[in-house]
DRENDO-1510 file (C-alpha; in Angstrom, 1 decimal, always signed):
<recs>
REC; n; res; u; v; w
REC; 1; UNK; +0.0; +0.0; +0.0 .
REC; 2; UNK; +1.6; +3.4; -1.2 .
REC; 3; UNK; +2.4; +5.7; +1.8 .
REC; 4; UNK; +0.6; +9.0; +2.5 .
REC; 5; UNK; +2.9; +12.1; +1.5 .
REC; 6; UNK; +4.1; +14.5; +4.3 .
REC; 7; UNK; +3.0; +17.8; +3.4 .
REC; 8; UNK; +5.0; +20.8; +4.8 .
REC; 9; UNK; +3.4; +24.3; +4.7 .
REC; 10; UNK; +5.3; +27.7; +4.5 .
REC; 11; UNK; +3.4; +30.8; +5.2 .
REC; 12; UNK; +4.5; +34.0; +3.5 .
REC; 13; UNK; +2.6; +36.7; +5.6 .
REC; 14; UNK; +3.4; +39.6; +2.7 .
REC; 15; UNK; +0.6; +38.0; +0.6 .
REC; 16; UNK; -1.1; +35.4; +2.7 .
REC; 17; UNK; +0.3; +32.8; +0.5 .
REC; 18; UNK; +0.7; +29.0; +1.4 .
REC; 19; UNK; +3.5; +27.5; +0.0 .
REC; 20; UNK; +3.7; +23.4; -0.1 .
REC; 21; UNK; +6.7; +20.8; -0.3 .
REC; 22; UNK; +4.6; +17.4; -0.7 .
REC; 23; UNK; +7.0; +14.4; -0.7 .
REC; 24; UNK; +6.7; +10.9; -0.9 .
REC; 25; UNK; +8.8; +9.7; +2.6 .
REC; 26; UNK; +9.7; +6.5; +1.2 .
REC; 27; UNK; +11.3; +7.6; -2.2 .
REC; 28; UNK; +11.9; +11.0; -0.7 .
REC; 29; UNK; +10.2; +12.3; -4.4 .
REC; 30; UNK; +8.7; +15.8; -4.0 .
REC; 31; UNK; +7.1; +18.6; -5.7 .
REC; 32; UNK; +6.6; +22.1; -4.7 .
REC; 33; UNK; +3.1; +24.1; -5.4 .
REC; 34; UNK; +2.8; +27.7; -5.7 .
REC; 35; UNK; +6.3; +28.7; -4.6 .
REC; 36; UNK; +6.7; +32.6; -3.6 .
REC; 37; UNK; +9.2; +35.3; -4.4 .
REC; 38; UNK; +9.5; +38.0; -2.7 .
REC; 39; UNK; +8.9; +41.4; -4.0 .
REC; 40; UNK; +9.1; +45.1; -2.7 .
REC; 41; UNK; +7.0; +47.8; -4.7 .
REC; 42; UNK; +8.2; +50.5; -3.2 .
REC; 43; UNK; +11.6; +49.9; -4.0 .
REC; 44; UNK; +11.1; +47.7; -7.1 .
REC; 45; UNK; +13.0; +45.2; -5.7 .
REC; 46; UNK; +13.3; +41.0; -6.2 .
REC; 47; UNK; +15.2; +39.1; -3.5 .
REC; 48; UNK; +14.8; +35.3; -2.6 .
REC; 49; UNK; +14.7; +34.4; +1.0 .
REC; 50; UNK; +11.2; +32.7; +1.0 .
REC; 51; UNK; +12.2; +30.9; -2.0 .
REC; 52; UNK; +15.9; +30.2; -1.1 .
REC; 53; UNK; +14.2; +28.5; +3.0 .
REC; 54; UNK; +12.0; +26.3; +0.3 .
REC; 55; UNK; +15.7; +25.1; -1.0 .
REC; 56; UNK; +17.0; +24.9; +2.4 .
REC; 57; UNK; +14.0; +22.3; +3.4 .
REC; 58; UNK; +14.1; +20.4; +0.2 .
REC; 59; UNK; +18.2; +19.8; +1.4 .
REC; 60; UNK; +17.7; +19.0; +5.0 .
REC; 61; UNK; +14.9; +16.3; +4.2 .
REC; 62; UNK; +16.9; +14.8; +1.2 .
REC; 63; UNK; +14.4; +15.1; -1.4 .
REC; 64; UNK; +14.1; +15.3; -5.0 .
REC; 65; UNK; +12.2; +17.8; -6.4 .
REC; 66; UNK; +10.8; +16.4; -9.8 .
REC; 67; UNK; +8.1; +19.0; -10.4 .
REC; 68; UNK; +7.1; +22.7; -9.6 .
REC; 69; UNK; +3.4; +22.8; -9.7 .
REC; 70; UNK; +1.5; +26.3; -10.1 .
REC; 71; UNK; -2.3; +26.1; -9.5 .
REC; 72; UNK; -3.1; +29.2; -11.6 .
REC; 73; UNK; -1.5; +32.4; -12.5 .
REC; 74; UNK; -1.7; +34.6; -9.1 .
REC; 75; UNK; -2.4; +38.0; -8.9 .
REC; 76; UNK; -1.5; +38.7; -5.5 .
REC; 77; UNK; +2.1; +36.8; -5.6 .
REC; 78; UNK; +5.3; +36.4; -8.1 .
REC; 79; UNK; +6.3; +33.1; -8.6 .
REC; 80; UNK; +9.2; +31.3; -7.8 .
REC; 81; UNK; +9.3; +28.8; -9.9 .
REC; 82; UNK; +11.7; +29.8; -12.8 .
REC; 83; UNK; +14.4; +30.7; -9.9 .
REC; 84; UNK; +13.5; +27.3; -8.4 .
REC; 85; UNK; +14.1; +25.5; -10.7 .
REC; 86; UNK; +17.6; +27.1; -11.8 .
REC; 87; UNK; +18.6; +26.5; -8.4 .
REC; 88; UNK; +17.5; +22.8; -8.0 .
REC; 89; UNK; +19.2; +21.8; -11.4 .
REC; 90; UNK; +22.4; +22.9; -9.8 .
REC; 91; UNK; +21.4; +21.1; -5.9 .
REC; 92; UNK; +20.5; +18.3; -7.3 .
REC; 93; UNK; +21.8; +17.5; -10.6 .
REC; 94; UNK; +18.7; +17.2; -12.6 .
REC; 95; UNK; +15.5; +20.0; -13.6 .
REC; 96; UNK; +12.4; +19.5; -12.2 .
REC; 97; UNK; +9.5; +20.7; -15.1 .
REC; 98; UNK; +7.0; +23.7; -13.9 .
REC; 99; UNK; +4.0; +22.5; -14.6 .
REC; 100; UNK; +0.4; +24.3; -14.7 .
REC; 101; UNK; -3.3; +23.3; -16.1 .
REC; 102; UNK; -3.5; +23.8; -20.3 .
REC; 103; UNK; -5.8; +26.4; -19.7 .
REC; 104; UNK; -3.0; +28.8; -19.3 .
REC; 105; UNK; -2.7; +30.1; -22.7 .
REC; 106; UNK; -6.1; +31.5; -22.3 .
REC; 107; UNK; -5.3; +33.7; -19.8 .
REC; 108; UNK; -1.6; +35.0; -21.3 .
REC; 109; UNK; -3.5; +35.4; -24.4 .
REC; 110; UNK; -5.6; +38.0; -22.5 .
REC; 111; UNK; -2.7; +39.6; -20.4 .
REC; 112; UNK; +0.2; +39.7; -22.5 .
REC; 113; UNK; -1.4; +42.4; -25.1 .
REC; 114; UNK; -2.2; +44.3; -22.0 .
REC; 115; UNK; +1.2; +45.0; -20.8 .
REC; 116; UNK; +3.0; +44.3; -24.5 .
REC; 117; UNK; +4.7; +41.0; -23.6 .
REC; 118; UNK; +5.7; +39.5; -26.8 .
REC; 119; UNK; +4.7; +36.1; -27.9 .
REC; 120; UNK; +8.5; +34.9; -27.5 .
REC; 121; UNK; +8.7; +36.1; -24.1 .
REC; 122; UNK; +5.6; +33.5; -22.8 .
REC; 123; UNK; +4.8; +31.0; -25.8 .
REC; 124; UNK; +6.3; +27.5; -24.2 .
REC; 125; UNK; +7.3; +28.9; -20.8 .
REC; 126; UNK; +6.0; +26.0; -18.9 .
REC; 127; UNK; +7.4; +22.8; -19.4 .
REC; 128; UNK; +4.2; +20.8; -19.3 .
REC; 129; UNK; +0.4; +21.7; -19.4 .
REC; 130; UNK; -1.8; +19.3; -17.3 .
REC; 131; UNK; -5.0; +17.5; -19.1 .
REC; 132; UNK; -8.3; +17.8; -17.1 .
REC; 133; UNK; -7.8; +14.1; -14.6 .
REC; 134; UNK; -4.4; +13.9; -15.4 .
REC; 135; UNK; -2.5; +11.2; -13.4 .
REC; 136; UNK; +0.8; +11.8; -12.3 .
REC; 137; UNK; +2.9; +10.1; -9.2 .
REC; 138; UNK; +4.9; +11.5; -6.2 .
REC; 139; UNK; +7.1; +9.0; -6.1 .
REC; 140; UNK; +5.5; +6.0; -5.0 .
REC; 141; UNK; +1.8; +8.0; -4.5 .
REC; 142; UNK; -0.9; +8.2; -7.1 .
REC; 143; UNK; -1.8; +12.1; -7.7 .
REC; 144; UNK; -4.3; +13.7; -10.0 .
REC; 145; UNK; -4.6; +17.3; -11.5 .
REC; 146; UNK; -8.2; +18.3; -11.2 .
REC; 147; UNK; -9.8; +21.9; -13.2 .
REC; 148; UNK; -11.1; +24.0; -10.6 .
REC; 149; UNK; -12.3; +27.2; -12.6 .
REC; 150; UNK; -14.0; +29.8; -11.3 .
REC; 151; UNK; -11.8; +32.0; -9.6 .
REC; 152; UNK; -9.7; +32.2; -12.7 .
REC; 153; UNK; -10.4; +30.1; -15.8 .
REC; 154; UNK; -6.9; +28.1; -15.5 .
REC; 155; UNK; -7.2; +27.5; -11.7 .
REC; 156; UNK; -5.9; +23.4; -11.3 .
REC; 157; UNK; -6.0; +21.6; -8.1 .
REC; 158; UNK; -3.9; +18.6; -7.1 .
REC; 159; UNK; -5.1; +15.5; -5.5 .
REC; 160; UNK; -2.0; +13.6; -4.2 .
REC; 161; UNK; -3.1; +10.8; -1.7 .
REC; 162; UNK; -5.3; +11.6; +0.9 .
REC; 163; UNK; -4.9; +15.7; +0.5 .
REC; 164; UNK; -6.2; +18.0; -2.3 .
REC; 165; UNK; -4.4; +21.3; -2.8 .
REC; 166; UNK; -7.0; +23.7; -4.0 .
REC; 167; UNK; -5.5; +26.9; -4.9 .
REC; 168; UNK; -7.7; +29.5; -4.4 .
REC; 169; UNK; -10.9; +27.6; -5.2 .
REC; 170; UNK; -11.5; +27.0; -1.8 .
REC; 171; UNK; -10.6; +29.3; +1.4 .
REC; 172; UNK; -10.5; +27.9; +5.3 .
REC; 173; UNK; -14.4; +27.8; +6.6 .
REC; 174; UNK; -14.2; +31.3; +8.7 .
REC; 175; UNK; -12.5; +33.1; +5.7 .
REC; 176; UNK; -14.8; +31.5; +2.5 .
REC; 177; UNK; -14.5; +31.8; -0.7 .
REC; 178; UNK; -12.5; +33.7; -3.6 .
REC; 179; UNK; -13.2; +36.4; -5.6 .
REC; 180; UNK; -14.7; +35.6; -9.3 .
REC; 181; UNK; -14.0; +39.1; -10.8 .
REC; 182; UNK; -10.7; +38.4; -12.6 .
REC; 183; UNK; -11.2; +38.3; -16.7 .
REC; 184; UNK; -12.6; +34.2; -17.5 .
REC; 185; UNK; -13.5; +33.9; -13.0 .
REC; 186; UNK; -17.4; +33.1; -13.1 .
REC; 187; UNK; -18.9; +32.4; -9.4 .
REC; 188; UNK; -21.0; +29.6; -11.2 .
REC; 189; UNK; -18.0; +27.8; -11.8 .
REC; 190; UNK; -16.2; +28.6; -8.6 .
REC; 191; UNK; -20.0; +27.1; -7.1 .
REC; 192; UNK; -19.0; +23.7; -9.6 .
REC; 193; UNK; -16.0; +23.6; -8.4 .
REC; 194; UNK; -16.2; +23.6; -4.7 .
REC; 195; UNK; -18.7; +20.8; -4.5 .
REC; 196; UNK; -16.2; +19.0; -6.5 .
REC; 197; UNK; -13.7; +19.3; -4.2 .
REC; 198; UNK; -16.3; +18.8; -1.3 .
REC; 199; UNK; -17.8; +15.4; -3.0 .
REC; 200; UNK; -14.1; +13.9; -2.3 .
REC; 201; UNK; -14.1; +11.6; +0.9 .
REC; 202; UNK; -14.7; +13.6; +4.0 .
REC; 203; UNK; -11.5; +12.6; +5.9 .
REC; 204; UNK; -9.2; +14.4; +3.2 .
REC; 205; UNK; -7.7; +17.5; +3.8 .
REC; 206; UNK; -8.0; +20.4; +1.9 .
REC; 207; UNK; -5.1; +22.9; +1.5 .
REC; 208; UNK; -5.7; +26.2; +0.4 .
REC; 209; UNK; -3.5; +28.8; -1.5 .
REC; 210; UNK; -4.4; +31.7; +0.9 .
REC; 211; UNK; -5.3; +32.5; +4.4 .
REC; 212; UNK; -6.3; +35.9; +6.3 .
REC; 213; UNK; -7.0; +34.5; +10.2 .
REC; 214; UNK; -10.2; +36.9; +10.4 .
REC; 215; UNK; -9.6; +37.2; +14.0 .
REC; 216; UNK; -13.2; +37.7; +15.0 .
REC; 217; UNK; -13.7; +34.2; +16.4 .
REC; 218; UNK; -10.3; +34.3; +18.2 .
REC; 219; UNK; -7.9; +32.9; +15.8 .
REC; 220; UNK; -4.9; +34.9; +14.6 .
REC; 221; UNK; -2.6; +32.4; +13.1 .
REC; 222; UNK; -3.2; +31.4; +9.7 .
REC; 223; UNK; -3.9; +27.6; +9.2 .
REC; 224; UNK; -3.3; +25.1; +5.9 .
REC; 225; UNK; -5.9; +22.8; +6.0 .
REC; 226; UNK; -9.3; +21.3; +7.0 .
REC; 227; UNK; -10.7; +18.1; +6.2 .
REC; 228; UNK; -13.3; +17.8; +3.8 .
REC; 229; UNK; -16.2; +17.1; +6.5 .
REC; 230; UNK; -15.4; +20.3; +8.3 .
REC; 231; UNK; -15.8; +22.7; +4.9 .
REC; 232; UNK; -18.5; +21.2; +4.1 .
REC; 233; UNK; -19.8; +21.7; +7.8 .
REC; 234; UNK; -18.6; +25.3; +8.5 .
REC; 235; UNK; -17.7; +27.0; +5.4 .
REC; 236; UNK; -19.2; +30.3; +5.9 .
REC; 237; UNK; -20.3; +30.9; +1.8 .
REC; 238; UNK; -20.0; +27.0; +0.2 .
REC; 239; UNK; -21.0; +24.7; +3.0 .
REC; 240; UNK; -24.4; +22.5; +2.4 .
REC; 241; UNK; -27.3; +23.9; +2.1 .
REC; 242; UNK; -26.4; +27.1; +0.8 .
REC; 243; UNK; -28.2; +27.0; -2.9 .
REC; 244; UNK; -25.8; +27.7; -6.1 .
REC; 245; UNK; -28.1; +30.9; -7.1 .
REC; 246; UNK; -28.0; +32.3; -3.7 .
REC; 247; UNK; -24.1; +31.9; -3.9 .
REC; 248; UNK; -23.2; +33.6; -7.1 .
REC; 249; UNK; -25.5; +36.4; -6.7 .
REC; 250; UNK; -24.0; +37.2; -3.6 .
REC; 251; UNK; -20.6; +36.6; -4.9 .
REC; 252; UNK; -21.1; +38.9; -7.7 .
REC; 253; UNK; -22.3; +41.7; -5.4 .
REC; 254; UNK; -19.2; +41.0; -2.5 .
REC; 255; UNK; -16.5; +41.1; -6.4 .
REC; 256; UNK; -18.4; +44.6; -7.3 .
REC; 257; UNK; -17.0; +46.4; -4.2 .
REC; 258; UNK; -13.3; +44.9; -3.9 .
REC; 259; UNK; -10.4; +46.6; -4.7 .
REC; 260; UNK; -7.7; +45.3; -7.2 .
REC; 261; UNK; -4.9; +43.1; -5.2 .
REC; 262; UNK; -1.9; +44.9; -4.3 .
REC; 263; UNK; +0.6; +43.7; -6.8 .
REC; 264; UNK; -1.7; +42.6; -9.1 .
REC; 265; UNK; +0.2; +44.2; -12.5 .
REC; 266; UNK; +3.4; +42.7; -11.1 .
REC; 267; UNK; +1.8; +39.8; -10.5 .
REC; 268; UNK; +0.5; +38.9; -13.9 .
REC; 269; UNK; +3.2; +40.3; -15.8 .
REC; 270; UNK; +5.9; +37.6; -14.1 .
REC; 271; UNK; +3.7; +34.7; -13.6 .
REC; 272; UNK; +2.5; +34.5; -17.4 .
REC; 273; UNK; +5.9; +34.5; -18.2 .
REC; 274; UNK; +6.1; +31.3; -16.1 .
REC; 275; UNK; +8.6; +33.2; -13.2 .
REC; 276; UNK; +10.8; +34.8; -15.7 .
REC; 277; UNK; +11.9; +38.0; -15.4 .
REC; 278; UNK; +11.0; +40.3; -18.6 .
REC; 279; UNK; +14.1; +40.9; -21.5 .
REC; 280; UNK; +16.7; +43.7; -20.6 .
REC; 281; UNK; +15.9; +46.7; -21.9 .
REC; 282; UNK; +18.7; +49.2; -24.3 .
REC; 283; UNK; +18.9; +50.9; -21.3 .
REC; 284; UNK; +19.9; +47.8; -19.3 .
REC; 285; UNK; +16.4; +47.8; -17.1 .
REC; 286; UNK; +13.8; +45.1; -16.2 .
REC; 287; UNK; +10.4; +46.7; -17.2 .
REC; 288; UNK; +7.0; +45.7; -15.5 .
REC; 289; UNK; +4.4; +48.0; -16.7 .
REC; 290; UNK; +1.6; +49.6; -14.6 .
REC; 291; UNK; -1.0; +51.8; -15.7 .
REC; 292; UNK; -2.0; +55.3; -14.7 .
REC; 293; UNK; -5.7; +56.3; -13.4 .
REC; 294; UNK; -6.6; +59.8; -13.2 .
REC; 295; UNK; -9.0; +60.8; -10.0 .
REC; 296; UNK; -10.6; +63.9; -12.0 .
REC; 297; UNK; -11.1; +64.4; -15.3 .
REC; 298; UNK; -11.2; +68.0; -14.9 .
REC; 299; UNK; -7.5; +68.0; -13.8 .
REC; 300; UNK; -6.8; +65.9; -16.5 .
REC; 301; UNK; -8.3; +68.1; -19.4 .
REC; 302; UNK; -6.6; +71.3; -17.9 .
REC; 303; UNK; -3.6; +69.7; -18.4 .
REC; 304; UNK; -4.5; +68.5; -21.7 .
REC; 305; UNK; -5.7; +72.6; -23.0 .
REC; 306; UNK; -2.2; +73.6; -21.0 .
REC; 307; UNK; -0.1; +71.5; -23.7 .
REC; 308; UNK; +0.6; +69.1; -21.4 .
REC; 309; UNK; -1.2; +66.2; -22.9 .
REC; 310; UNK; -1.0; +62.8; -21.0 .
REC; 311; UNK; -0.3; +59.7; -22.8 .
REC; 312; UNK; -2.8; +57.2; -21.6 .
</recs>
């Protein structure tokens, strides 16, 4: 009988992010799923310590990390995974493959025009593209890759043993649910796609992408995981009984008054490209774009009469 994985689960407090290193304890096999770098806007700065602790682990425990698995392309987070897996083929001698649902062209097909990414700079950026109910193994242990639209169109989860990690399908009970606002999310899908995940036996675990302790009930420190029976028990906008209709209408209404995430145009602009970094410019610079939004169109058309037109 194959052996249950051991999950570990690093927290990056900047963007509520939960990072996982699942391995297989008897062949020490192990993949890594939605690894974090860390990024300063302020400064416009890249550096590596969460990512380089992830390295540290993998050493320590004497795994082999044979695949870097991205549930979706995040908005609130850059990837790691590019950096990773530079830094792994060196540690240990062979290159693990990042691997993401084959959804993802659909959404750099609607980014990359956005922020003028070239086709060169994303086409083939991943090195494989998970099928809907794709097997794959950890090692010894039988995993799946499941489609979990709904928050975004390419969101994939990953069922390896007893343990499905959702992404950002499926929040702890006291926190909820994910936005559906993104371009291809749809809250009837994100509905779909939770009660897949909750139709799985009750004892598994569920390990989410994100967690903001709400602190109202007491709790402070952000947890990975619940079992399936206590979602489906406590989850404060998908547990039973709450009807798919009254769901997405409220859903719709909560995405209508939220904000965009903090490093959202960072975000995109990196993680389409699969965690690389975009070309050098002539001026020797790294370029992420962000756009502009005026607060006043009367300021805005002064300027414009004053000859001091703003390219938008």
């Amino acid at each position: 009988m194959a052996s249950e994985p051991v999950v570990s689960p690093i927290f990056h407090p900047p963007t509520g992010t939960w990072q996982f290193v699942v391995a297989d304890p008897t062949t020490k096999s192990a993949v890594i799923i939605d690894p974090v770098l860390d990024f300063d806007p302020a400064k416009a700065t890249i550096s590596t310590p969460t990512a380089d602790a992830l390295l540290s682990l993998v050493h320590e425990q004497g795994y082999k990390v044979e695949k870097l698995l991205e549930t979706h392309a995040h908005a609130d987070h850059l990837t790691a995974a590019s950096y990773l897996q530079t830094r792994l083929a060196e540690q240990q001698q062979s290159r693990p493959d990042v691997c993401i649902g084959r959804r993802i062209s659909q959404v750099q097909e609607t980014f990359a025009p956005r922020y003028g990414i070239t086709r060169d700079e994303f086409q083939g950026v991943f090195d494989h593209l998970f099928e809907d109910d794709e097997a794959f193994c950890v090692g010894s242990i039988e995993a799946k890759a499941i489609h979990l639209p709904g928050h975004t169109p390419d969101q994939m989860g990953y069922v390896i043993g007893d343990n499905v990690f959702c992404g950002d399908s499926l929040f702890n009970a006291d926190v909820g649910s994910a936005r559906c606002d993104f371009p291809g999310g749809n809250a009837l899908d994100l509905y779909s796609s939770v009660r897949k995940i909750l139709s799985l036996p009750e004892s598994f675990k569920v390990w989410t992408g994100h967690d903001y302790p709400p602190g109202g009930d007491g709790r402070t420190v952000p947890l990975p995981c619940q079992t399936v029976r206590e979602q489906k028990e406590r989850n404060k906008h998908l547990r039973d009984g709450v009807a798919k209709d009254e769901f997405v209408e409220w859903r719709k209404e909560r995405d209508g008054g939220l904000g965009e995430p903090r490093l959202l145009h960072y975000s995109l602009q990196v993680n389409v490209r699969g965690g690389r970094l975009p070309s050098i410019s002539n001026a020797g610079d790294r370029m992420l774009q962000v756009p502009i939004k005026f607060e006043g169109q009367a300021w805005l058309a002064r300027l414009t009469r004053m000859g001091q037109a703003i390219p938008l």
